[in-house]
N, C-alpha and C positions, 0 to 999 in steps of 0.2 A: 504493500500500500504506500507506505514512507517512496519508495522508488517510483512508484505512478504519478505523485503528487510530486513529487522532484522532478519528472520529465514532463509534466505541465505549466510548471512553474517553470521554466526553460523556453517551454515552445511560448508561453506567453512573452516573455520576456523579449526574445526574439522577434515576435511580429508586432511590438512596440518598437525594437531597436530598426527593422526590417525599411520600415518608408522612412525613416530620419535619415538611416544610409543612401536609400536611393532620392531621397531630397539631397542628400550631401555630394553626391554622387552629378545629380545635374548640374547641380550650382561648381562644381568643377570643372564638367563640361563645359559650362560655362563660360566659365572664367579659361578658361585654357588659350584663347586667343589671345587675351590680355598677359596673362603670365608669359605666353612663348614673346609677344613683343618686348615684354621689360630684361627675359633673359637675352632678348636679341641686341639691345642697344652696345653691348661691347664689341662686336660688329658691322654695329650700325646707324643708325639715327639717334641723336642723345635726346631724352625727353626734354620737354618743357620747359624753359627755366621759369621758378617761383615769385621770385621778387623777396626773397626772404636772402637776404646776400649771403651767409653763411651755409646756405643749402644748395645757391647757384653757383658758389667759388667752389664748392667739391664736385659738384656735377660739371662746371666744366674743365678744373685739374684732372680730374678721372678721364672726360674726352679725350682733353689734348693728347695725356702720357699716353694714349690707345694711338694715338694718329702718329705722335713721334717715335713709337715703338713701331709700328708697320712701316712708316717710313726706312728707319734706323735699320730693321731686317731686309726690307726691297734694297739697300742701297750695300748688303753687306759683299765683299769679295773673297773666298777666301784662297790662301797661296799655298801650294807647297814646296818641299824640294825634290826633283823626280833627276833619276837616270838615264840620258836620252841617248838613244843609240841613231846617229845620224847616218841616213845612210846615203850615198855617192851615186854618180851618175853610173858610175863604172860598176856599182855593187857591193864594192866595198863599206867598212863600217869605221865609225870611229867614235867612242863613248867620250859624254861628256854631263858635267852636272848642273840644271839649272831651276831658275824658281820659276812654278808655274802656275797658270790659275782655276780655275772648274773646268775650263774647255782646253786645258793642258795647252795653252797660249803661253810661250816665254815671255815673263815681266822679269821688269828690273825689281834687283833685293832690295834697293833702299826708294824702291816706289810702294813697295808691298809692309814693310815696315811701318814709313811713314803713314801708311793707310790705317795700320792695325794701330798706331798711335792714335790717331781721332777716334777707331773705334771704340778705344779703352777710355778718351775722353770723355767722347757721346753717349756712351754705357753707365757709363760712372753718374753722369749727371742726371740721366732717366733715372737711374737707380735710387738719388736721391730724391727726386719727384716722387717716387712710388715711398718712399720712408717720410714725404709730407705728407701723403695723403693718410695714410694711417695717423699720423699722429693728428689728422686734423676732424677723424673720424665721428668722434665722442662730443664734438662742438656742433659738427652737422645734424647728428644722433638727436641731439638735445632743442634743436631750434626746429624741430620737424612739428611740436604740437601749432605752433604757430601756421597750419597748414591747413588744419582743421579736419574734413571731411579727405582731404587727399594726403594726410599725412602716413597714413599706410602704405599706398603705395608706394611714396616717394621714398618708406621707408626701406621698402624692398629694392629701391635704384642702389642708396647708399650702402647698404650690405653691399654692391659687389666692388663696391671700392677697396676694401681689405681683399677681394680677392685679385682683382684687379692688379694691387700692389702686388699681393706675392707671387702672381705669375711674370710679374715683370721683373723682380726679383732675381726669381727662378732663373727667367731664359736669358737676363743680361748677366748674371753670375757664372750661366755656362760657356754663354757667349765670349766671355774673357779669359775663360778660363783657356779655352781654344785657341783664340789670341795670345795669349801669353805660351801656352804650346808649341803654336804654329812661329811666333816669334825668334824663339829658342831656335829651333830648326837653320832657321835662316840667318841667323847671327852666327851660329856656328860654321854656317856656307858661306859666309863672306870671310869669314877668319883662315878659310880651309881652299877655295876655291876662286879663280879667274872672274872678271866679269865674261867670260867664254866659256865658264864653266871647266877650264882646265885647275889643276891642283898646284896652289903654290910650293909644298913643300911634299914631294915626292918619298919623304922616309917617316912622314905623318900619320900615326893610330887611327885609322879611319873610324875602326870599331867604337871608338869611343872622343869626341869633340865636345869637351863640356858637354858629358850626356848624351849624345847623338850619335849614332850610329848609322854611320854612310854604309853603310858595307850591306845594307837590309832595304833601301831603296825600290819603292816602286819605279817599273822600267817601261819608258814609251818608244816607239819608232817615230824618224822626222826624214823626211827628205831634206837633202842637206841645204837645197836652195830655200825651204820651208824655213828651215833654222836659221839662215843667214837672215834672212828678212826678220824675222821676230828677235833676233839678238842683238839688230840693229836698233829697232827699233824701242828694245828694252832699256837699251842703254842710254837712250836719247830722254826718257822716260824720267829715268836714274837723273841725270844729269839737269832735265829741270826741277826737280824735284826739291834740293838745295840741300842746305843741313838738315838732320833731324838728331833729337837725343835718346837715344837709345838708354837711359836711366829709367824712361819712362815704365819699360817692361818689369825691372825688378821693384817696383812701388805694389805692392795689396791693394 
């Protein structure tokens, strides 16, 4: 009996609980157009601004750091140092070492350098934008009742501003860290290696260059007139290019 009265007391319960879900259930539906817009905005349209200045300053630092970071990745290059085996009209081959880019195009080392020196500028600075936005998080938070009827949602914008930050965090901390990588690489090829990519000091530890190891080198083919033209023109590269300080890479 105690067990029948338990399983009625259940099914009741249930078909009280039963329409509140599927009330809860539409009004998600509902709402599901509006929620996919407010997750789309870090992709895409920034809402509104309020007129409440402390809510429209984080709404639009959150934008910009989004546009200067897409920018920042559209605009990134990155170098390596590759083993090219040049080959002759005749067939013959003759290896040599030089710094190359994603479409294995030979650039000049203190053009590719100097590049990864802004990026580690330009990273550094995004990085800090993304460490205001958080800390300015709790101020925005707090001036949202002022909002009244639409403080909710707008509540839901500034949530993604902590996230916001740590993905930008995230991928300009890797992004340097690459940088600074890929730097190493290439300082150790200018210490080691020709603007020709030939070797200044022929009884040289290849296996090991502050760290580096030539001897492991990925290896590409060039026709030799292909190389002539791109070594040329790397060098010319180099040569506008002017000073750079190479201190910059050993800085955190």
């Amino acid at each position: 009996m105690k067990n029948i009265l338990k399983f009625t007391l259940c099914a009741f319960v249930l078909s009280l609980l039963m329409p509140v879900a599927g009330y809860a259930q539409k009004k998600d539906k509902e709402k599901k157009p509006k929620e996919k817009k407010e997750l789309a905005w870090p992709g895409g349209e920034m809402p509104e601004l309020t007129k409440v200045e402390a809510i429209d300053d984080y709404l639009l630092r959150c934008d910009t750091l989004m546009n200067e970071l897409k920018s920042f990745m559209d605009s990134i290059t990155w170098y390596e140092v590759k083993r090219i085996k040049v080959q002759a009209e005749d067939g013959s081959e003759t290896e040599v070492v030089a710094v190359v880019d994603e479409n294995n195009t030979i650039r000049g080392s203190k053009e590719a350098l100097s590049q990864y020196i802004d990026m580690i500028g330009t990273g550094t600075l995004l990085a800090l934008k993304g460490t205001e936005i958080s800390l300015r998080t709790a101020t925005a938070t707090t001036s949202l009742p002022q909002l009244g009827l639409k403080a909710l949602s707008y509540g839901k914008y500034i949530k993604l501003g902590p996230q916001i930050a740590g993905r930008c965090a995230t991928g300009i901390g890797d992004i340097l860290k690459r940088c600074r990588k890929q730097a190493k690489d290439i300082r150790a090829y200018r210490k080691t290696y020709t603007e020709k990519g030939e070797l200044i000091d022929a009884q040289v530890d290849l296996s090991n260059v502050d760290g580096v190891n030539f001897n492991e080198l990925p290896t590409i083919t060039k026709p030799s007139a292909e190389y002539e033209k791109e070594i040329m023109a790397a060098a010319a590269a180099d040569q506008a290019t002017g000073d750079i300080n190479e201190d910059n890479f050993d800085l955190e």
